[in-house]
C-alpha positions, 0 to 999 in steps of 0.5 A: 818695240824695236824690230829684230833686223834693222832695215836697209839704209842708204850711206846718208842714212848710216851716216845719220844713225852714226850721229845718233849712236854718238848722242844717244838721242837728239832732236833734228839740230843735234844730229844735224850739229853731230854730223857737221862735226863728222864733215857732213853739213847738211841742211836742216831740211835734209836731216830732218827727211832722212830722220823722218825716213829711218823713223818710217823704216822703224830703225829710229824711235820717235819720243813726239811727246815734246817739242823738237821731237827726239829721235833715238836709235831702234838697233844697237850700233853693233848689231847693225854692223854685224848684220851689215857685215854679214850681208857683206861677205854674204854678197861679195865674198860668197859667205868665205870671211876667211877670203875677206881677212885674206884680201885685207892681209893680201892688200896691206890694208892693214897694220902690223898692230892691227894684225898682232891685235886680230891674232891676239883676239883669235886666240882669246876667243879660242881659250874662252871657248868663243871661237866659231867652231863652223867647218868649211868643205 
């Protein structure tokens, strides 16, 4: 059984989780393959130890009931996102996501698309009743 919080993860390991959510699950030349298509060719020995590492932090599942073995994530993609992003906010923007959507506005970071796209998610989640009702002091 998966635990509830994936574990912390170096970029090389996310990089490798990323692969594994693209394939559903794979064997060390699958994800290696994957990951050679995303612009990261690695040796088959590297990809096989950071496998072996996300599998002893229990973010993977290990099927070594055949040969090659076959890996498959432990977390959905998008609850290691959220947690992800949560611990992002959390850490450099001292829990103010509003102070992050500003700096990404503020920045031109993003579109006009992506911004009529964020406007149009708020106000759906506001007439669905999903809209995060948490105060600020």
């Amino acid at each position: 059984m998966p635990a509830a919080r994936c574990p912390e993860m170096t970029p090389a390991e996310l990089r490798v989780m990323k692969a594994l959510w693209e394939l559903g699950k794979g064997s060390v030349a699958d994800v290696r393959a994957e990951l050679a298509l995303r612009g990261h060719d690695l040796a088959y020995t590297t990809v096989m130890t950071l496998l072996g590492r996300l599998a002893a932090k229990s973010a993977l599942i290990v099927d070594k009931t055949r040969e090659p073995f076959l890996y498959k994530p432990a977390h959905r993609r998008e609850s290691v996102l959220r947690d992800r992003l949560r611990e992002f906010v959390r850490d450099v923007f001292d829990g103010q996501a509003d102070s992050l959507v500003l700096r990404l506005v503020e920045d031109e970071s993003l579109t006009r698309e992506e911004l009529r796209d964020i406007e149009r998610r708020i106000a759906d989640a506001e007439k669905a009743g999903t809209a995060p009702k948490k105060e600020r002091k």
